[in-house]
N, C-alpha and C positions, 0 to 999 in steps of 0.2 A: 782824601781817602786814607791818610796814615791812621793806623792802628786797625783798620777796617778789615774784617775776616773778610781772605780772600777765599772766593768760590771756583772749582775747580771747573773751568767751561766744557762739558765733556759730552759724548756724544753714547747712550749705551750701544751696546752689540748687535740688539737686534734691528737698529737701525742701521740700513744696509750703506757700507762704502767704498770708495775706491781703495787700493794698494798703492805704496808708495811708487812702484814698478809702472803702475798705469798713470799717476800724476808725472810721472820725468818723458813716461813718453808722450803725454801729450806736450810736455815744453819742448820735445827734443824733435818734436813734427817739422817734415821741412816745408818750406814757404816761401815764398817770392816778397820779399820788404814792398812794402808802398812808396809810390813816387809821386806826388801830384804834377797835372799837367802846369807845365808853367808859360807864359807869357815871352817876348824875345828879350826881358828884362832880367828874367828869370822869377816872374814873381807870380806864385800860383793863380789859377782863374777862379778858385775855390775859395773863399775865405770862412773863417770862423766857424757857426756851426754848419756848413755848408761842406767845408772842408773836415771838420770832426768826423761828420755824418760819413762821408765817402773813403776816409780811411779805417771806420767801423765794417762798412759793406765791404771794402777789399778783404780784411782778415777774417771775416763771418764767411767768404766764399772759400779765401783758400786753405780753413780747417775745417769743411763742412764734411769732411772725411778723418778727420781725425775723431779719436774714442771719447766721449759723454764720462767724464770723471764726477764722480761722486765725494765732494771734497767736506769733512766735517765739519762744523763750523769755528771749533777751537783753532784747528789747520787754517782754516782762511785767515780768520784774526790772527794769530801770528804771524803767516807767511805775509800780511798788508799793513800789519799796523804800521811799519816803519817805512812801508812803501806801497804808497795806497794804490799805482797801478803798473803793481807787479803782476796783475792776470789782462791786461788793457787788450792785448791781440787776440787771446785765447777763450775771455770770459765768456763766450756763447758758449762754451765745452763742458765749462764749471756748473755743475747746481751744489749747493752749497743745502748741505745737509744739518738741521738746528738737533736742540739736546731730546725733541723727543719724536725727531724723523719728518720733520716737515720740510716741505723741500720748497730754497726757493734758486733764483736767478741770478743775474748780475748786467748791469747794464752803467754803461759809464759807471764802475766801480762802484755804484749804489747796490745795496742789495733789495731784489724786487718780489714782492708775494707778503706774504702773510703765515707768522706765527701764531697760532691758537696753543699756549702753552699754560701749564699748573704755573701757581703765583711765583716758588721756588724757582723754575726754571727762570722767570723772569728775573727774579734775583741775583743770580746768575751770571744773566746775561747782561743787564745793567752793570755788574761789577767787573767785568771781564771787559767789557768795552772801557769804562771808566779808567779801570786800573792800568789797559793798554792806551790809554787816549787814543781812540780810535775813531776817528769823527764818525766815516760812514757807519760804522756797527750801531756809534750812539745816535744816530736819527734813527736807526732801525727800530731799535728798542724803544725810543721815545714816542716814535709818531703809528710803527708797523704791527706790533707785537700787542696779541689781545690774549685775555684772559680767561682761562674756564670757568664757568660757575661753580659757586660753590653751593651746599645743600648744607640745611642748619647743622648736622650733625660735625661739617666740616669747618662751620664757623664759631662751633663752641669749643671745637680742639683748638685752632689760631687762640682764641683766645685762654686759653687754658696752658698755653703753649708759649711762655716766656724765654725759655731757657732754648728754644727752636728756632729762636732770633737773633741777628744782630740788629741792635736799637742803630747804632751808629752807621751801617752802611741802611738801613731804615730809612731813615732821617733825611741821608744824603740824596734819598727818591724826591723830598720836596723842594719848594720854591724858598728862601729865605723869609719872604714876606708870608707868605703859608702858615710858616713854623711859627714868626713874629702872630700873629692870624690868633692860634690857638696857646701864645704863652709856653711854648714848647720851645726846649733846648737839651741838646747832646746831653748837658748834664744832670736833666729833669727826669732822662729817660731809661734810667737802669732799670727798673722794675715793669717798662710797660713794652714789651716784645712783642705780646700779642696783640694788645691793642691798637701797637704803631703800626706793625700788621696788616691788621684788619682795616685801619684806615689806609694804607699806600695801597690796600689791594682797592679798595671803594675808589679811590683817586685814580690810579689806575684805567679804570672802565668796571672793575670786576660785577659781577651781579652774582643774588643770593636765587637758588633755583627750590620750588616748593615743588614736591609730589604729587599734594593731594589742594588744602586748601594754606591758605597764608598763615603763618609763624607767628603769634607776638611773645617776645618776651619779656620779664618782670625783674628786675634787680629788687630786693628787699632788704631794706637797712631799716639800722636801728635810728628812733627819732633821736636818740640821745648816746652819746657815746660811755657817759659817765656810769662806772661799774661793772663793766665788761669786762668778764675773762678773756675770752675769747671773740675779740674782731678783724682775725688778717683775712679770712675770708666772708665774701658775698655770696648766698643767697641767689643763683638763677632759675629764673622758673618756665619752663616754653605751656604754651595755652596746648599745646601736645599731651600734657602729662607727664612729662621729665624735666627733674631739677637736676643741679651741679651746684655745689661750693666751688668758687674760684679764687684762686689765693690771688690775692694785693691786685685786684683788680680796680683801675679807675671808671669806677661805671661812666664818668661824664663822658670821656673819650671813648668809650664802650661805646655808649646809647651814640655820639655823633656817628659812629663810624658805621652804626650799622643803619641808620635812618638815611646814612649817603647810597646804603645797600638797596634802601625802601622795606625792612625790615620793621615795623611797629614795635615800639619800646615804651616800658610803664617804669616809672619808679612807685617803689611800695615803700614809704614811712612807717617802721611800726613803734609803737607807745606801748605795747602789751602783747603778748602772745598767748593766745589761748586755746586747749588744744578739746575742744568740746563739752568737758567737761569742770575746768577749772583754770583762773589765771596760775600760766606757770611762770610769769615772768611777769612783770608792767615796771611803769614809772611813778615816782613819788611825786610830793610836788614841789619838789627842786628839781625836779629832772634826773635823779640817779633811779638807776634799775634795781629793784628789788627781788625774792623770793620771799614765799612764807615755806620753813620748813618747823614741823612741829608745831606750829602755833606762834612761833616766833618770828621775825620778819630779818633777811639776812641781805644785807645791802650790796648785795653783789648779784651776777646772773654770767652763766656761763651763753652766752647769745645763741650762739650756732649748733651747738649738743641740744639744746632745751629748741629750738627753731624743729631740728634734728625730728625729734620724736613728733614734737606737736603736726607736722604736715603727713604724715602720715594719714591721719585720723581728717574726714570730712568735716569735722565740727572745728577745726582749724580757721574756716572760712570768717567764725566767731572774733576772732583778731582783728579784724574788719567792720568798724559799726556800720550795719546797714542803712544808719538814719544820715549819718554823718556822711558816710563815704559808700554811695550806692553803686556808684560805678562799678570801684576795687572788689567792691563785698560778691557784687553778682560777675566782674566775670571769675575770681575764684571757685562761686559754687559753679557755675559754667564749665571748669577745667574738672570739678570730681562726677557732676554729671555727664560727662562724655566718656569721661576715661576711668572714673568711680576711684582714683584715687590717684596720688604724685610719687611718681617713682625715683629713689634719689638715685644716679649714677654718679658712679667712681671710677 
């Protein structure tokens, strides 16, 4: 985890907790030590988890009167990382309160229940266990801790949202053979925050939550790159009626991460852009992007400005041969017939 943004394990306000004053006194409860009965050997009649068990029920009975402490759960982690059973007599007392108030338990220094926590907080909490080496905390995280849905609005921000990430403690959610898996490494990854994101959250467990009826989205590239002004960004289109340009998005890690969602993904190839009324753009036939301005023909095309205008206009769908490519053709007019036209957001 060196160099990895550490994340501050915290717990807000309005998630209710104990005082320091109420955690000393419950350490400070008096109580009778456990003895076990022993043998004229001296060697108990209890063994193993037999004996565990019976020294658990002694201290369960004689703090069944001491105070229910509300312990954070940055406070646990630190007061256990280096002493994992530092609550061992007490833990019935403790519920151990996570970062957005879920409360769980403590049994043989495990922590027991269930976080339903945003991806974030899970980030978190994976780093905070990691960074403490904290065994228990990290089976929590790994095996305890589920994820809220997200709604597409939420999954086009992840992805829109590079600079929201660390790639590197990212990364460090997966399996090595995972990463091996998709040709991914720590140093492949500066540019894909949100998409690394969007797949740890799919890995995860996470799921994509629809409203009304199911989402697909469209990435739109150019079939050729040669003559472009303008390609650091893509092109999103939802069958909703709203687009987005995304900067330095890698659609292929995109489209997996959101088909692990169950999210329906198209890629659009385009050869020409046409915006109802005339080509404002195509390909020659070398494959470079042209315009005709004046009459004259200008070997260049600014992609995403001229994409820009043309989707506006329903005759857009024109970019589309409908002999060739029926599919794409009809569900574009499908997105201006529902919704009469694509709204770009910014």
């Amino acid at each position: 985890m060196a160099g990895t943004q550490s994340f501050a394990l915290t717990v807000p306000d309005k998630c209710e907790v104990s005082g320091d004053i109420e955690f000393f006194d419950l350490t400070a409860h008096p109580v009778e030590p456990y003895v076990p009965s022993v043998d004229e050997n001296g060697v108990p009649y209890l063994q193993g988890v037999a004996l565990a068990n019976a020294e658990v029920n002694h201290y369960r009975k004689q703090y069944e009167n001491a105070p229910i402490v509300r312990l954070s759960i940055d406070r646990y982690a630190s007061l256990t990382a280096n002493s994992p059973e530092a609550f061992k007599n007490f833990e019935s007392r403790i519920i151990v309160i996570d970062p957005e108030c879920n409360e769980l338990k403590l049994f043989f220094g495990n922590l027991i229940g269930n976080s339903v926590v945003n991806y974030s907080t899970y980030l978190e909490m994976f780093d905070a266990a990691n960074r403490l080496e904290h065994k228990e905390l990290t089976s929590f995280v790994e095996h305890r801790v589920k994820l809220k849905p997200k709604n597409i609005d939420d999954i086009i921000e992840v992805l829109k949202s590079d600079l929201a990430f660390d790639p590197t403690l990212i990364i460090s959610t997966f399996t090595e053979d995972f990463l091996a898996s998709l040709n991914l490494s720590e140093s492949s990854s500066h540019f894909l925050g949100g998409e690394l994101a969007l797949l740890s959250y799919a890995k995860k467990g996470g799921a994509a939550k629809f409203s009304d009826e199911q989402i697909e989205l469209f990435f739109v590239l150019p079939e050729s790159r040669r003559g472009l002004t303008e390609d650091d960004k893509i092109l999103v289109i939802l069958s909703n009626g709203t687009a987005y340009f995304i900067t330095d998005l890698d659609h292929k890690l995109a489209r997996y991460s959101l088909e692990q969602l169950g999210v329906p993904t198209s890629v659009l190839k385009v050869n020409k852009i046409h915006n109802g009324q005339k080509f404002m753009c195509q390909l020659d036939e070398v494959g470079h992007w042209y315009r005709m301005v004046n009459g004259s023909r200008v070997r260049e095309c600014n992609f995403n400005q001229i994409l820009t205008q043309a989707i506006q206009n329903e005759g857009w769908s024109q970019t589309f041969d409908e002999d060739t490519s029926p599919i794409t053709f009809q569900k574009i007019k499908n997105i201006f017939d529902s919704s009469g036209y694509i709204k770009l957001q910014y």
